[in-house]
C-alpha positions in Angstrom: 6.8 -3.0 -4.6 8.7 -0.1 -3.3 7.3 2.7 -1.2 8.3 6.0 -3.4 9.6 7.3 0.0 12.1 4.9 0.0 12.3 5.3 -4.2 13.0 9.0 -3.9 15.5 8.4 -0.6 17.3 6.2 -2.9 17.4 8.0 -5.9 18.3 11.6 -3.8 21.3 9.3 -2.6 22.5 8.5 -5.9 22.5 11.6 -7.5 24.3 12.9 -4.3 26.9 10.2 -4.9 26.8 11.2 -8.1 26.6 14.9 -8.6 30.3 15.7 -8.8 31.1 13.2 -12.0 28.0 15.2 -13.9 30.5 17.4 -15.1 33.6 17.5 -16.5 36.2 19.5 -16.4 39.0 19.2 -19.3 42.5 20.6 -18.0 42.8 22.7 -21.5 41.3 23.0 -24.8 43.3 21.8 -27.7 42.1 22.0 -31.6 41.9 19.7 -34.1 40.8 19.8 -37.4 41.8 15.5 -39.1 42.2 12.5 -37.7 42.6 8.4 -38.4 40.3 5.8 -36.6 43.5 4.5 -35.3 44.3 7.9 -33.4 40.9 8.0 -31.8 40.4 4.6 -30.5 37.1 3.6 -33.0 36.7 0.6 -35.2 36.3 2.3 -38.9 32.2 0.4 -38.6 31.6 2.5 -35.7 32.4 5.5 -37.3 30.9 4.8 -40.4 28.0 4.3 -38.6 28.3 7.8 -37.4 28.8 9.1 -41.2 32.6 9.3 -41.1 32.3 7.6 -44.8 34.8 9.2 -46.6 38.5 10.3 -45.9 39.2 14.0 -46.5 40.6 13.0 -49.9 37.0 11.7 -51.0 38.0 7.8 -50.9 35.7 5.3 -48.9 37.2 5.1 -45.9 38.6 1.2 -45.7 41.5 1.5 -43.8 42.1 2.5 -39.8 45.2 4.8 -41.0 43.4 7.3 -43.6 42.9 10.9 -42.6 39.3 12.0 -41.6 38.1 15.6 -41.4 36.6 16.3 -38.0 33.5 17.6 -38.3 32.7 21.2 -36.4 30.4 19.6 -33.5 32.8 16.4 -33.3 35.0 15.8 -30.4 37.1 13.5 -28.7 36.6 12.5 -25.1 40.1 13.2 -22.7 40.7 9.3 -21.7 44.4 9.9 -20.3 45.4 6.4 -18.6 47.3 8.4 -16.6 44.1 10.3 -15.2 42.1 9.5 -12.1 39.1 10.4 -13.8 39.0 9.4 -16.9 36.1 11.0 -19.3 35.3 7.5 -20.7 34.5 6.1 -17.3 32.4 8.8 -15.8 30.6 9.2 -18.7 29.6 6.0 -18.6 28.6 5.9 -15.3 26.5 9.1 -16.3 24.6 7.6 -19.0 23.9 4.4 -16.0 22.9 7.0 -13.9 20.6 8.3 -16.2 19.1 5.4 -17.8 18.7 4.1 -14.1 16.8 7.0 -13.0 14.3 6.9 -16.2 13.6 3.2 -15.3 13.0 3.9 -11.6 11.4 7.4 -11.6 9.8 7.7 -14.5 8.9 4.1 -15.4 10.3 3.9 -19.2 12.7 2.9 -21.2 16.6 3.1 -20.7 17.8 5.3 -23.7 21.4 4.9 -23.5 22.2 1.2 -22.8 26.1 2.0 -22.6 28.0 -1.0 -21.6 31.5 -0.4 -22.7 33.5 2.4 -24.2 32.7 2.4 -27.4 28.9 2.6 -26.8 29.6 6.0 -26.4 30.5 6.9 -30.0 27.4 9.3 -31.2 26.1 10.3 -28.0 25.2 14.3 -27.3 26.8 16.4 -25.2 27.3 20.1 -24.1 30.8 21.7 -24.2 30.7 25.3 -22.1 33.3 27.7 -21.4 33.9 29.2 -17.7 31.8 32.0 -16.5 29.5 31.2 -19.4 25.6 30.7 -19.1 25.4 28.9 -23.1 26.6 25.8 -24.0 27.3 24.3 -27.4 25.8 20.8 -28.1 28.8 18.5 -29.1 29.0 14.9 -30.3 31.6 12.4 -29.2 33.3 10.6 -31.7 36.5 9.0 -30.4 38.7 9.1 -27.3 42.1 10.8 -26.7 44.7 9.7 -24.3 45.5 13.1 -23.4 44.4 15.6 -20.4 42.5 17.8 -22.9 39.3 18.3 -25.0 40.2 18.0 -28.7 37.8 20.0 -30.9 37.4 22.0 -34.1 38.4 25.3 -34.0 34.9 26.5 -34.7 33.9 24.6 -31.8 36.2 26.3 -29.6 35.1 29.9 -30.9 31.6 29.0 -30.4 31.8 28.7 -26.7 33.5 31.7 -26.8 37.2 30.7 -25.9 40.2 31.4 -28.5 41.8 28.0 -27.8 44.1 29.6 -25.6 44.6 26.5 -23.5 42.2 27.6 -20.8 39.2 24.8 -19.4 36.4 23.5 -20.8 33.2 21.9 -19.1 31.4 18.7 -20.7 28.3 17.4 -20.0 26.1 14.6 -21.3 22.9 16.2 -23.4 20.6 13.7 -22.0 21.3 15.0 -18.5 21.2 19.1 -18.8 17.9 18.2 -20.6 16.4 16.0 -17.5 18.2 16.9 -14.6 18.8 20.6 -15.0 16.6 23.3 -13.8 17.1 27.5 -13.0 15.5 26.3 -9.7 18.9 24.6 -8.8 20.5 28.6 -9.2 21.5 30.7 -6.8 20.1 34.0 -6.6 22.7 36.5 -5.7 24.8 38.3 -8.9 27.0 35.5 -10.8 24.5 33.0 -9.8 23.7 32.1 -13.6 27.1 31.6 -14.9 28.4 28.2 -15.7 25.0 26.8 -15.7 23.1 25.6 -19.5 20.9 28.1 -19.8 21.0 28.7 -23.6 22.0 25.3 -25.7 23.3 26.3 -29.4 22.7 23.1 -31.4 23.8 24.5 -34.8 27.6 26.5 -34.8 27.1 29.4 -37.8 30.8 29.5 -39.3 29.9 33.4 -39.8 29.1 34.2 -36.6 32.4 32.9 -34.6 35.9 35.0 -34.3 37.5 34.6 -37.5 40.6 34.1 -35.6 39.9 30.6 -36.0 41.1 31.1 -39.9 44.7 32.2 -39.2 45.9 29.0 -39.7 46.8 26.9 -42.9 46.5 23.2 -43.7 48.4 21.1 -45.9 48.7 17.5 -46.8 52.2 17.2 -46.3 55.3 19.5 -44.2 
């Protein structure tokens, strides 16, 4: 049995190791508003699973080239093959992190169980803005092989950016929830921004910048 000395030394070591990779950084924000399981990298039974049923033209959704309608909290994770840190990969080695640290510090069960890519389809996040204290809770529904976080507009108004191309910050749900704390804060002025203080698990279409409307869709151009 180990001595929790050596637990804790062990654990402390990890989340050092760690601690940069717990949060992402997306090179620019991009919207999106439709997409096809083919775009997104996601078998079509994965994202049924996730309630992607129907296409946006109301037919069952049988076919990996139809056109879904993102939902507002939906989002797909930047997996460029070109990037050295690839959104797919540290998120899974967050959700190993985490499950690894429930098992060994708190003595129960793993909750995330992510093997492979895929395995992250449905899991919770947190999308923030810079200089922000309030994050928005996101869920990740594909992979893009891009440099940027794709999003619904209302997603990008929520955490108060315009789409304007500027960053974004990601972070696994499981993680601000168990591993955050305002103890971890600095005190002097500034010390609270970019840190998960306020998590906003339901966007309210009336209460974002109705910039985010002065655009048009149509089925065909």
């Amino acid at each position: 049995k180990e001595h929790p000395g050596f637990l804790l030394y062990g654990l402390a070591k990890t989340l050092l190791k760690n601690l940069k990779e717990h949060l992402l950084k997306a090179s620019m924000q991009l919207h999106l508003v439709s997409f096809k399981p083919k775009e997104v990298f996601v078998s079509i039974e994965k994202l049924k699973e996730i309630g992607y049923t129907k296409d946006a033209f109301g037919e069952d959704l049988v076919r990996d080239d139809q056109i879904l309608e993102l939902k507002p909290h939906d989002i797909l994770l930047p997996s460029s093959s070109e990037s050295p840190e690839r959104a797919d990969n540290v998120f899974i080695k967050i959700c190993n992190f985490i499950d690894e640290l429930l098992v060994r510090f708190y003595g129960v069960k793993p909750f995330y169980n992510v093997k492979k890519r895929e395995d992250l389809v449905g899991k919770l996040g947190v999308v923030m803005a810079p200089h922000n204290c309030a994050g928005v809770v996101c869920r990740i529904i594909g992979f893009s092989n891009t440099l940027g976080l794709f999003a619904s507009p209302y997603m990008h108004a929520a955490i108060r950016r315009d789409c304007d191309g500027d960053e974004a910050a990601l972070m696994l749900l499981g993680d601000v929830l168990l591993n955050f704390s305002r103890e971890f804060l600095p005190s002097h002025r500034g010390g609270t921004q970019d840190a998960p203080l306020v998590l906003n698990a339901r966007i309210n279409a009336g209460e974002v910048d109705d910039q985010i409307l002065d655009f048009g869709l149509v089925n065909e151009y």
